[in-house]
ROTIFI-509531 format. One record per residue (C-alpha): residue in three letters; x, y, z. Coordinates in Angstrom, 3 decimals. Example, Ala and Ser with C-alpha at 12.3 -4.5 7.8 and 13.67 -1.06 7.14 Angstrom:
! ROTIFI-509531
+------+----------+----------+----------+
: type :       xx :       yy :       zz :
+------+----------+----------+----------+
:  ALA :   12.300 :   -4.500 :    7.800 :
:  SER :   13.670 :   -1.060 :    7.140 :
+------+----------+----------+----------+
END
This chain:
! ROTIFI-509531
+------+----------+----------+----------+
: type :       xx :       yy :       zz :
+------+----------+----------+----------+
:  UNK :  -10.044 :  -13.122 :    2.937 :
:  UNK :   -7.125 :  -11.543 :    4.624 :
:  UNK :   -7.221 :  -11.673 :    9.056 :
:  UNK :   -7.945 :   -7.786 :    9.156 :
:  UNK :  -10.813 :   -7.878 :    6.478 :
:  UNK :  -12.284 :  -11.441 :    8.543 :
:  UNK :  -11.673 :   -9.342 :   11.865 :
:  UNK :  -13.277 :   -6.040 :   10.811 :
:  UNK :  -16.204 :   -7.794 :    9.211 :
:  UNK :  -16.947 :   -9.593 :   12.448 :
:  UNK :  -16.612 :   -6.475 :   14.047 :
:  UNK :  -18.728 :   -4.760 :   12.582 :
:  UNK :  -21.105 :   -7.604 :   12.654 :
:  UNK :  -20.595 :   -7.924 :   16.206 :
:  UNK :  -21.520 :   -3.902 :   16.764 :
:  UNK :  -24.654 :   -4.658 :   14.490 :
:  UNK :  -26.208 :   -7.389 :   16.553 :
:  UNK :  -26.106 :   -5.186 :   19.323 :
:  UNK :  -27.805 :   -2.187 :   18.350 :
:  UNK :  -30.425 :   -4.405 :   16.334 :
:  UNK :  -30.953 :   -5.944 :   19.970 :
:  UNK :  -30.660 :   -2.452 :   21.636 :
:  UNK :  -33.419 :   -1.753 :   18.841 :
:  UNK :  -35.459 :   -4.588 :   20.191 :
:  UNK :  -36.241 :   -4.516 :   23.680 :
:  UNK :  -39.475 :   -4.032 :   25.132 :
:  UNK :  -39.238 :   -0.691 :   26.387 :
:  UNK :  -39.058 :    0.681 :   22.718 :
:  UNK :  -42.167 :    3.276 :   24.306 :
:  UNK :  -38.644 :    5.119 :   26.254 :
:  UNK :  -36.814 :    5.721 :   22.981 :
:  UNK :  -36.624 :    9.441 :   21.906 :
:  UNK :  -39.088 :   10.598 :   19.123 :
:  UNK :  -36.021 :   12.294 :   17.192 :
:  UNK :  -32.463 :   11.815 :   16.514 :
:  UNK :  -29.002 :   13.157 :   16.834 :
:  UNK :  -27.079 :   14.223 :   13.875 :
:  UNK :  -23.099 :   12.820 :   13.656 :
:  UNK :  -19.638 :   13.446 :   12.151 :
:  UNK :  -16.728 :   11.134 :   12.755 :
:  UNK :  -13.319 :   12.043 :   11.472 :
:  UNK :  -10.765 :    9.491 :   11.826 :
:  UNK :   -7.128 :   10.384 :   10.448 :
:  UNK :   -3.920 :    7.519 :   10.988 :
:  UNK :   -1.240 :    8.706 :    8.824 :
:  UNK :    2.435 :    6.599 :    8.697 :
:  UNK :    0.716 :    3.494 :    8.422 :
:  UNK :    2.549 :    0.939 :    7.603 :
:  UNK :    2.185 :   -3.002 :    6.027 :
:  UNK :    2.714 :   -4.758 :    9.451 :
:  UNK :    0.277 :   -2.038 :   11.502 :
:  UNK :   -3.190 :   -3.045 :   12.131 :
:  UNK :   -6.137 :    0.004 :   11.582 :
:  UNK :   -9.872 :   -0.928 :   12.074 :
:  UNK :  -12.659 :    1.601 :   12.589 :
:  UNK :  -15.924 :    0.733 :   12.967 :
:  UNK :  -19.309 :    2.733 :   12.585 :
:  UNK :  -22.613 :    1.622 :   12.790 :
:  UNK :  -25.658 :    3.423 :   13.027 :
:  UNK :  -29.669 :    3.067 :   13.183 :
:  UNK :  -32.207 :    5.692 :   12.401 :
:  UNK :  -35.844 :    6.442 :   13.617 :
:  UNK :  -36.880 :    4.467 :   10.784 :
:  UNK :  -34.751 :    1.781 :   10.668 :
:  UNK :  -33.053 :    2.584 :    7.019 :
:  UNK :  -30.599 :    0.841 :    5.274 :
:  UNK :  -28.729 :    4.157 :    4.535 :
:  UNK :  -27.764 :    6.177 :    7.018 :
:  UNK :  -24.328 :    7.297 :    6.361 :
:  UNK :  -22.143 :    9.323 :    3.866 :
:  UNK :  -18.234 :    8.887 :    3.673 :
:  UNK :  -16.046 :   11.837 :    2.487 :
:  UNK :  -19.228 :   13.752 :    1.052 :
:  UNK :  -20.481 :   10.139 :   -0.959 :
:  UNK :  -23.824 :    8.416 :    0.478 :
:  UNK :  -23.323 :    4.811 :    1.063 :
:  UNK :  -26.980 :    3.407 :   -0.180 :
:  UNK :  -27.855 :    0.368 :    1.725 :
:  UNK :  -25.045 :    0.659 :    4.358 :
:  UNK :  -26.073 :    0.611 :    8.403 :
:  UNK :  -22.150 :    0.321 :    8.937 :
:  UNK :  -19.302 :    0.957 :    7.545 :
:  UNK :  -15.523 :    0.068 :    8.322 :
:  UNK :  -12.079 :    1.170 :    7.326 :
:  UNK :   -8.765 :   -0.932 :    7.625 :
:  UNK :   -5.121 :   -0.790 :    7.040 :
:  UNK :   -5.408 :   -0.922 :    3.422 :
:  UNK :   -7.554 :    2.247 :    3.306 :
:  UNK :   -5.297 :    4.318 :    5.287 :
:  UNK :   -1.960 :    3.297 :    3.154 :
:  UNK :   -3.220 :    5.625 :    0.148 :
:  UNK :   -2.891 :    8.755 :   -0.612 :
:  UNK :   -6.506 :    9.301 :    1.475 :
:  UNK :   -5.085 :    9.538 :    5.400 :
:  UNK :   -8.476 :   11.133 :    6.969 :
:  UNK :  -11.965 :    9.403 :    6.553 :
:  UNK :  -15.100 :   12.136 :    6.930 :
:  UNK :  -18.580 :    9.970 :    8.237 :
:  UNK :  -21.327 :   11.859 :    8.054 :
:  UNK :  -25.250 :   10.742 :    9.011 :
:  UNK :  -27.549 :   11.355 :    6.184 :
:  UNK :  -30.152 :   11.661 :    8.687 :
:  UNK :  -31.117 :   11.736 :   12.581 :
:  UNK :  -29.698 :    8.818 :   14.221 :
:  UNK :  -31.152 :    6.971 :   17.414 :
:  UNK :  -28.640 :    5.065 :   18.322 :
:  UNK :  -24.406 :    5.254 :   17.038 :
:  UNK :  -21.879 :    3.150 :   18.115 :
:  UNK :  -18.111 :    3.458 :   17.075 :
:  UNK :  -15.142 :    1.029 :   17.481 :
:  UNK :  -11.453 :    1.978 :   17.156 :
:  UNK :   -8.603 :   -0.030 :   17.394 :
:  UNK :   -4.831 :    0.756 :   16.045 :
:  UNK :   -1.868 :   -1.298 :   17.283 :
:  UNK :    1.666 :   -0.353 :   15.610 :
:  UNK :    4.093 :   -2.553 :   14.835 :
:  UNK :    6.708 :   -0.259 :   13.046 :
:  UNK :    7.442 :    3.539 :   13.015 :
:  UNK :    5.112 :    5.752 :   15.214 :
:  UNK :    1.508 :    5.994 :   14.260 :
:  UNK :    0.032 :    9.093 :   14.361 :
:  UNK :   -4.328 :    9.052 :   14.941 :
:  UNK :   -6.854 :   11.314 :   15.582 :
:  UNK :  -10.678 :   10.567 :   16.179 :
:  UNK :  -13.178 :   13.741 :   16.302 :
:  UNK :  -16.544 :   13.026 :   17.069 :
:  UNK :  -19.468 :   15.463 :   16.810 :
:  UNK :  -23.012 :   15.373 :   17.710 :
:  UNK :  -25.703 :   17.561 :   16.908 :
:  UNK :  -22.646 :   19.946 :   15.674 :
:  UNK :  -20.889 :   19.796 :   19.276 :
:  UNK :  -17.546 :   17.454 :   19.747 :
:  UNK :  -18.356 :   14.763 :   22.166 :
:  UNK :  -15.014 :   13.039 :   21.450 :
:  UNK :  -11.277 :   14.389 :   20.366 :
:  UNK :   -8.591 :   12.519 :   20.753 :
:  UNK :   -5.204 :   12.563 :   18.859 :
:  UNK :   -1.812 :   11.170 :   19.649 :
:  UNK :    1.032 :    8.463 :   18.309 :
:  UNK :    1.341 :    5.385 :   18.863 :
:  UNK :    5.325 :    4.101 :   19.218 :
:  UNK :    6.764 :    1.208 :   20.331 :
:  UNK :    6.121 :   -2.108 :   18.643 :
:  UNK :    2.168 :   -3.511 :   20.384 :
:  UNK :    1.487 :   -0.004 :   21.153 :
:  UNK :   -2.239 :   -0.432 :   21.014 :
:  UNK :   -5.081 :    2.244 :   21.274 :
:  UNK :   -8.351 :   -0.216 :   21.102 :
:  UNK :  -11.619 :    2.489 :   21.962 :
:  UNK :  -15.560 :    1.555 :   21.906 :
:  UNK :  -18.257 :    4.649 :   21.773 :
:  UNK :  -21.671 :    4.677 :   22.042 :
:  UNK :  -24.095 :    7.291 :   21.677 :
+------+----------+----------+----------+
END
C-alpha cells in the first residue's frame, strides 16, 4: 500500500469515526427531522508524480445508509465516504462531481494538496441545498506550497 493510499484511508477513517460519534450522542432528540442535499466539485489539474492530492468526503443520512453518494453521475452502493488521490487526478479525468443520492444530516469534507513541482492549479465548489456554501480556486507554486482545508456541514 503506497503512503498516500495508507494516509487517505486513515483519513477518511478518521472523518468516519467522528460523524459516527457526532451520530451518537445523547442529544440525538436536537437533530433535524430532514436533510440537506450536496454537490462537491473538486478540480486539480497539472498534477504531477511527486505532488500529493487527497480529498475526502464522508457523509450520513437520516437513515443511516450505506449509500449516500454518487461520483461523476455513478452511485457508489455501500459507500458512506469516498476519497480521491494523486493517482486519480493524473488521468485524463481532472474534475471529480460528488453528488448525495439523498438528504444528508451531517457532511464533512477534507482537502489537502501540497505541490512539489510546477504550479498546481485547484478548485473546490461546494453546494448545499442548490446554494454554494464554499468556492475556492487558486495555484499552488513553490515547492511545500500546501492548501490543507476541513468542512463540515
Amino acid at each position: 500500500m503506497s503512503k498516500s493510499t495508507f494516509r487517505n484511508a486513515c483519513l477518511l477513517l478518521f472523518t468516519f469515526l467522528g460523524i459516527t460519534m457526532m451520530g451518537c450522542s445523547s442529544d440525538d432528540d436536537n437533530l433535524p427531522t430532514d436533510g440537506n442535499t450536496y454537490k462537491i466539485t473538486v478540480t486539480a489539474s497539472a498534477v504531477e508524480e511527486r505532488d500529493f492530492i487527497s480529498f475526502v468526503v464522508v457523509g450520513a443520512d437520516l437513515n443511516q445508509s450505506n449509500t449516500v453518494w454518487k461520483v461523476n453521475g455513478e452511485e457508489r452502493t455501500g459507500e458512506t465516504g469516498v476519497s480521491f488521490g494523486k493517482n486519480e487526478f493524473t488521468g485524463t479525468t481532472k474534475t471529480y462531481v460528488i453528488e448525495s443520492i439523498k438528504p444528508l444530516r451531517l457532511v464533512s469534507i477534507g482537502t489537502q494538496l501540497i505541490n512539489y513541482g510546477n504550479p498546481l492549479p485547484y478548485a473546490i465548489k461546494i453546494e448545499k441545498n442548490g446554494k454554494t456554501e464554499i468556492d475556492v480556486s487558486s495555484t499552488l507554486t513553490g515547492d511545500g506550497a500546501d492548501f490543507t482545508k476541513d468542512y463540515s456541514f
